[in-house]
N, C-alpha and C positions, 0 to 999 in steps of 0.2 A: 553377392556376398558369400561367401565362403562358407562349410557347412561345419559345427562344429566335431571334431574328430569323436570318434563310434567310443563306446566304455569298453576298457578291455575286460571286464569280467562281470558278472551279475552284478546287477544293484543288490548294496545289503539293507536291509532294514536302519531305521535308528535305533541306536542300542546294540544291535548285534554283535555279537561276540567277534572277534577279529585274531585273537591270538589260540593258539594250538591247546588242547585239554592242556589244564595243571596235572600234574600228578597228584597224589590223594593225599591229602594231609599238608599240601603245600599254604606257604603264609598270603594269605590275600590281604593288599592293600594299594594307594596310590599309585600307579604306574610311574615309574624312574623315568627322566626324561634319556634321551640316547646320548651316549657318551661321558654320562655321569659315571664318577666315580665316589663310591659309598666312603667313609671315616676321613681320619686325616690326610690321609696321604693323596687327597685330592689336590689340597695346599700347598703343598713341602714341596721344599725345593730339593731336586734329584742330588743327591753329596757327592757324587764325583764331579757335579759340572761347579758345585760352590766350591770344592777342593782344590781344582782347577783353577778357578778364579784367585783361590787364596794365594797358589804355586804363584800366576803372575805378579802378583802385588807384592808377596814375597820378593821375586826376583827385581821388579821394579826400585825398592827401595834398599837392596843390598847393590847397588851401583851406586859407585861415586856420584857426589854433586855435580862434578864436571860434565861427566857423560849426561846427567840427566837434564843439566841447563842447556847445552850443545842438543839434544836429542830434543828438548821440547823448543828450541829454535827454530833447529833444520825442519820437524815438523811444519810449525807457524811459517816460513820462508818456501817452503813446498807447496803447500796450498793458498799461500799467496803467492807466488810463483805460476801456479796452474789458472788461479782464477785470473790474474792480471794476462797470461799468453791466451785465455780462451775469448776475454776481453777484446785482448788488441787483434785477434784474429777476425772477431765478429766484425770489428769497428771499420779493418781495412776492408773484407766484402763489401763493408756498405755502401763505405768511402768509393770505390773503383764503382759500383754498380750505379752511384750516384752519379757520377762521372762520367760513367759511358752513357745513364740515361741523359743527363746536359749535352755530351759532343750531338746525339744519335737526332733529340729534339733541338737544336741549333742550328743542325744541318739540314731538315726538314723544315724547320722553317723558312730557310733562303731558297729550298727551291720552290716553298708554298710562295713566296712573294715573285719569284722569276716568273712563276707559271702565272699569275695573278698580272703579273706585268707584260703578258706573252714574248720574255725575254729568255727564256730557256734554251740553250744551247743545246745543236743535234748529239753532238758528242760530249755528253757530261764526265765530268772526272769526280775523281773522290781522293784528294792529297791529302786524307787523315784519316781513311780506312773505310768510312761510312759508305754502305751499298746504297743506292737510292733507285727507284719504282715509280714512274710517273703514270697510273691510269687513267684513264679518260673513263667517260659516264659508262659507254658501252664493253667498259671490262679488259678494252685492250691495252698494253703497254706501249706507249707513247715515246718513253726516254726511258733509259738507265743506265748505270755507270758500267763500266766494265766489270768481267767477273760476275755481273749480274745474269739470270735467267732475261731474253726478251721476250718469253714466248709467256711463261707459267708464271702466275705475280706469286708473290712469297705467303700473301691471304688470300682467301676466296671472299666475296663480296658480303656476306654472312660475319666475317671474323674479321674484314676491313669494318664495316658497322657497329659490331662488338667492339671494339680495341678505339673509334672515335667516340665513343659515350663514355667510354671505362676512361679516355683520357689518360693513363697512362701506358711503359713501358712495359712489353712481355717478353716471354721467349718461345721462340722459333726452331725446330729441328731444322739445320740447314744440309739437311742429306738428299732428301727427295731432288733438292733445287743444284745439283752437283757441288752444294758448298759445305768442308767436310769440321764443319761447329756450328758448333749450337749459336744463335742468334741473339741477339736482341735488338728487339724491334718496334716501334713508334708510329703510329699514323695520323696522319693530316688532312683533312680537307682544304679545298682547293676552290676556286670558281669553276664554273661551266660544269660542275658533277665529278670533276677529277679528285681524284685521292695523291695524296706522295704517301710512300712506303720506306722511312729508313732503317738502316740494322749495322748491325758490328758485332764480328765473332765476339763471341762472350771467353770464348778460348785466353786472351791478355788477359782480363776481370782470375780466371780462373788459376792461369800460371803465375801471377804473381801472387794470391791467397795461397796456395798450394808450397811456393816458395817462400813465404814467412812462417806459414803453419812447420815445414821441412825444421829451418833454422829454428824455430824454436823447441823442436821438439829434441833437440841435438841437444840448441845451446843452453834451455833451463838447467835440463841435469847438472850439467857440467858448472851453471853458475851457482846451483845447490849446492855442488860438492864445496865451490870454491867458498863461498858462504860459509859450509859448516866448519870448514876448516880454519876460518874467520874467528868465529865463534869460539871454536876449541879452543885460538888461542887466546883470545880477549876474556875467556873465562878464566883459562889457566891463569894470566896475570893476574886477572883480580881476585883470583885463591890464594895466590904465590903470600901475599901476605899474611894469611889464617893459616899457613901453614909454616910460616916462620914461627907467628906467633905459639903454633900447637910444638913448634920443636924446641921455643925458648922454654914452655910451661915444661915439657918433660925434664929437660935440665935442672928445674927448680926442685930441691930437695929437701929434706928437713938440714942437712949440713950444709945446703946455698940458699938459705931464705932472703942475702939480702940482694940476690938476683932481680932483673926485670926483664921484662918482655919487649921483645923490639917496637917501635912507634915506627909505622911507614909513613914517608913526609909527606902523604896525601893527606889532604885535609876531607877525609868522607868519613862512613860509619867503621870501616876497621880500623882508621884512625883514631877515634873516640872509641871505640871496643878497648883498645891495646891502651888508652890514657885508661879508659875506668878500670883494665883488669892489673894494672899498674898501683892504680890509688887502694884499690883490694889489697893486694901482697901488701901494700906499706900500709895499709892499716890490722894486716894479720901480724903482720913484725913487730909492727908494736903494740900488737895486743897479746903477739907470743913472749915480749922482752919483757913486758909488764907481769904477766906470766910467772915467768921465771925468777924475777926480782921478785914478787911475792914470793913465792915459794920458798927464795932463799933464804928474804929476810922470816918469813914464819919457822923455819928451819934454826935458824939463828936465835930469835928469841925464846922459842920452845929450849932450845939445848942449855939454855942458864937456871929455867926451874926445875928442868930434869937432872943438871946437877946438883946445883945444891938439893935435891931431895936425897940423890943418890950418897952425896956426902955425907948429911945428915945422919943416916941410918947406919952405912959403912962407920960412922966413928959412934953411934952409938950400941951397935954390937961388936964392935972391937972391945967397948971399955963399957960394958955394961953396967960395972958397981958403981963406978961416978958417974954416970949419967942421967941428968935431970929431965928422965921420960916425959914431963909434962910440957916442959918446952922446947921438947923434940918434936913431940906431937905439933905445939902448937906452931914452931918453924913450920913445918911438913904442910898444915893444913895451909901457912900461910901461901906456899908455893903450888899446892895446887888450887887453891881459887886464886892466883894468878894463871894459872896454867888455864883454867874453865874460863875465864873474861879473854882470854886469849882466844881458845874456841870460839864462845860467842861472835868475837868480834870479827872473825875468820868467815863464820857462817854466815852472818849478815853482810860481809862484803860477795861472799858468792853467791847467795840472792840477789843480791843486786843486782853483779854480774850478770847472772842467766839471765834476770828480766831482762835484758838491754836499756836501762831506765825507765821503765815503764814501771807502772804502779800495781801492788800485788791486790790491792784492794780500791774502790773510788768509789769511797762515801763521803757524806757531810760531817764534816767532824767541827764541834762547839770549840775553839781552842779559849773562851773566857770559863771553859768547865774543866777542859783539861789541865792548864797548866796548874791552878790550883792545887789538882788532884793528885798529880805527878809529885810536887816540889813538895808536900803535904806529910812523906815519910821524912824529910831532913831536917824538920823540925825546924829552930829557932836559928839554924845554919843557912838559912833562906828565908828572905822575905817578897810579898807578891804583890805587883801593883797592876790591877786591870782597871786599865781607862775606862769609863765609863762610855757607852755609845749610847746615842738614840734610836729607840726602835727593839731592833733584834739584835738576835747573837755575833758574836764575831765566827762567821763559820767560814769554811773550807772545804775543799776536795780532798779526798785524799784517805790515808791510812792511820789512822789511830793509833795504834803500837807504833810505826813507825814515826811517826813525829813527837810522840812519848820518848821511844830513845833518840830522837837526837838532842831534846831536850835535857834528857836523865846525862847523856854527856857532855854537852855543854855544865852541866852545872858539878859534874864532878870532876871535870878539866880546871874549873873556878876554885872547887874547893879546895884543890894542891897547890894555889897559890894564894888563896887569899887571908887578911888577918881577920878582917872585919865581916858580916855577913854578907851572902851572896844577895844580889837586888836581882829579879828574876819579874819584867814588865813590858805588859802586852797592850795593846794599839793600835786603834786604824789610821791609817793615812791613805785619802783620796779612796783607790779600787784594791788596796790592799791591805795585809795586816803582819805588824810590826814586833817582832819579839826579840827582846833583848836580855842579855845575861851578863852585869858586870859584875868585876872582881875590883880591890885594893890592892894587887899581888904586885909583882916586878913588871909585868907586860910584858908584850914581845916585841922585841925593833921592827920598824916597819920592814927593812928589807925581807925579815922571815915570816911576814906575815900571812903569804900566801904558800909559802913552803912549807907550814908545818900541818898545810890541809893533804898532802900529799902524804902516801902509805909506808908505815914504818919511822917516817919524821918524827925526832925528839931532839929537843933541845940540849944543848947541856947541862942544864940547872935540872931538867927534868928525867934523871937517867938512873937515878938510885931506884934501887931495886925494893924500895920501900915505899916510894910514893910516885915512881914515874908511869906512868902506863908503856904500851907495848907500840905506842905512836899509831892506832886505828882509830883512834876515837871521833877527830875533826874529821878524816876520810870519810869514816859515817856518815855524819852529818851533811856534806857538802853535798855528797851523791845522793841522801835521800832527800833534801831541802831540793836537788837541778830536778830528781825525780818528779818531784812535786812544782813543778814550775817554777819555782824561787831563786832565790841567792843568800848567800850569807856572807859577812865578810868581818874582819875584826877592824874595830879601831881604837883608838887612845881614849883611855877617861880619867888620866890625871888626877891621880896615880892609878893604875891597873888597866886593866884589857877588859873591851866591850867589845861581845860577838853580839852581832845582829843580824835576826832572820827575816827575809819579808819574804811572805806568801801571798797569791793572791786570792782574792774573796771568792766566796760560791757566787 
């Protein structure tokens, strides 16, 4: 046993000191382990190599989609490409080597059965390459094919012994034996203590692995390239149409909004892209033509109180001595609270609007507390009839102001037509609750029944400047009743018109 190596220097003590004097006044504590770095910047990552990083990620995502689907292709098809040729390279070695070891042991076995049968020919042949070695117990060569050594056998008796336990196929430097490849080689036993020895240049095995490895190393590239360029273009197709569609959108203007966007007659996702960015523009057109129509009709109705105030005033300081200030005034004041219920009603349609139907508030609102409460200023000009329910209240979701006024206009659209009092009566049915608002008036024909919930709509009988409204009123109401999950709808009550709201229950 070995001695162990000498100490290169004094044994020291335990405890002993090991590092060089401090200097005087220096800080004692903990020893630093080696390589430690004290504060942050142990952590931190160095800012030129994340800068770095950032430059490529940068540069990554200012490349077109094309190059980058093409480039993460040709990638994916390169390293399958590499793994499927290191594959089929492995596969054919094994394939050949399996091959020659089946010729080399098939061949060895006929002359293990020849020699078994002491039918072995003095002059053996080998008509499919295999060298063969016939020894006998005392180590001499007996037979072999041509090409073969007679003298020196291809194992020494030592690695003939080794190679019959091992049971299989080895290889052979065939140089020593004048044969200028490498071998591969098989051995058998025999009767009477004879061995057979076969082999076969492994050189075929070698030239054809060598010759696929070759062509593929050529022909990958070349069918990468052919691939990406593949790729390039099956990509470009299938952008060709987001890129119509991005050159139809630029065309669209605010003076071509009633333009569209091409539909490619693929039925896939830029197909349906180019239908929903289609159903967009048409429903922007007609929410810009609606738009507009407001505007023009609020424009329109606004310029008839602003003249008549305008006139008003113009003829009563032209002729100030005849003029009956008090019903100047009271003109004046009459047109502008027409002009204010005009705001109003202007304001509450663009609330509405911005919500997108959606509710500004969503509580429980009692409507057997409210309507009472509401109709309660018109006095004996309305009268109120709440069903009676079993249980609890008649409640709802929803906004409180807002279903006040579309109450408050329903019943002062009644009072411009009716002679007799307003009936204003509330009620469940089944999972909802029923509100209704009849008049005695003239009614409205059925065909305009639903045309006069639309903005700005007025009838002819309703257009005097004294009793008509400004035609927002039903608007109102439809939009805050759909806001509220409901409907409203008018119908006949023989004689006059009955709106009816239904809402659903909390």
């Amino acid at each position: 046993m070995a001695a162990d190596p000498p100490a290169r220097g004094p044994a020291r003590p335990p405890g002993a000191a090991t590092d060089r004097a401090r200097p005087s006044g220096a800080a004692t504590g903990p020893a630093r382990p080696a390589g430690a770095v004290a504060g942050p910047a142990a952590t931190a990552p160095a800012p030129g190599r994340a800068a770095r990083r950032g430059r490529r990620a940068g540069w990554w995502r200012r490349k077109s989609l094309r190059f980058r689907l093409t480039a993460v292709a040709s990638a994916v098809l390169a390293v399958a490409l590499a793994a499927s040729a290191y594959v089929l390279v492995g596969v054919l070695g094994r394939a050949l080597i399996a091959g020659t070891d089946d010729a080399i042991h098939q061949r060895a076995r006929e002359v293990v059965s020849l020699a078994d049968a002491g039918r072995l020919p003095v002059e053996m042949t080998s008509p499919d390459g295999v060298l063969v070695q016939v020894i006998d117990a005392a180590g001499r060569i007996t037979h072999a094919t041509p090409g073969t050594d007679r003298l020196l056998p291809l194992l020494d008796a030592g690695e003939r012994a080794t190679a019959i336990a091992r049971g299989g196929a080895g290889f052979v430097d065939g140089g020593p034996y004048g044969i200028p490849h490498v071998l591969r080689v098989r051995v058998l036993s025999a009767d009477q203590g004879r061995t057979v020895i076969a082999a076969r240049p492994f050189s075929e095995v070698q030239t054809s692995v060598n010759t696929a490895a070759h062509v593929l190393l050529v022909g990958t590239p070349l069918l990468l390239v052919l691939l990406a360029g593949v790729s390039w273009v099956i990509v470009g197709g299938t952008l060709r149409p987001i890129a119509a569609l991005r050159r139809g959108a630029e065309e669209i203007t605010d003076t071509a909004r009633s333009r569209r966007l091409p539909v490619p007659e693929s039925r896939d996702e830029v197909h349906s892209l180019a239908v929903t960015l289609n159903d967009m523009l048409a429903r922007l057109e007609k929410a810009d033509a609606r738009q507009r129509a407001l505007v023009s009709d609020a424009a329109h109705e606004l310029r008839s109180p602003l003249a008549s105030i305008r006139l008003q005033l113009e003829v009563a300081l032209g002729h100030p001595e005849g003029q009956d200030w008090r019903e100047t005034a009271e003109g004046v004041l009459e047109d502008t609270m027409r002009l204010a219920r005009l705001a109003e009603d202007l304001l509450a349609l663009a609330r509405l609007d911005e919500r997108g139907g959606a509710l500004a508030r969503r509580e429980p609102v009692e409507l057997d507390r409210l309507v009472p409460q509401t109709v309660e200023r018109y006095g004996e000009a309305v009268t109120v009839q709440v069903a009676p329910t079993p249980g609890d209240a008649i409640v709802v979701t929803g906004d409180a102001l807002d279903l006040g006024r579309v109450l408050v206009n329903l019943v002062d659209n009644a009072l411009r037509h009716t002679v007799s009092p307003v009936v204003v009566e509330l009620r469940t049915e089944g999972t909802g609750a029923v509100l209704t608002v009849t008049d005695d008036g003239s009614g409205i024909p059925e065909a305009d029944r639903e045309r006069v919930f639309d903005r700005f709509t007025r009838l002819d009988s309703a257009r005097s400047r004294d009793h008509g409204g400004a035609g927002l009123g039903l608007a109102i109401v439809r939009e805050t009743v759909h806001a509220h999950g409901g409907a409203v709808t008018l119908e006949d009550a023989a004689p006059g018109l009955r709106a009816v709201v239904r809402l659903p229950l909390s």
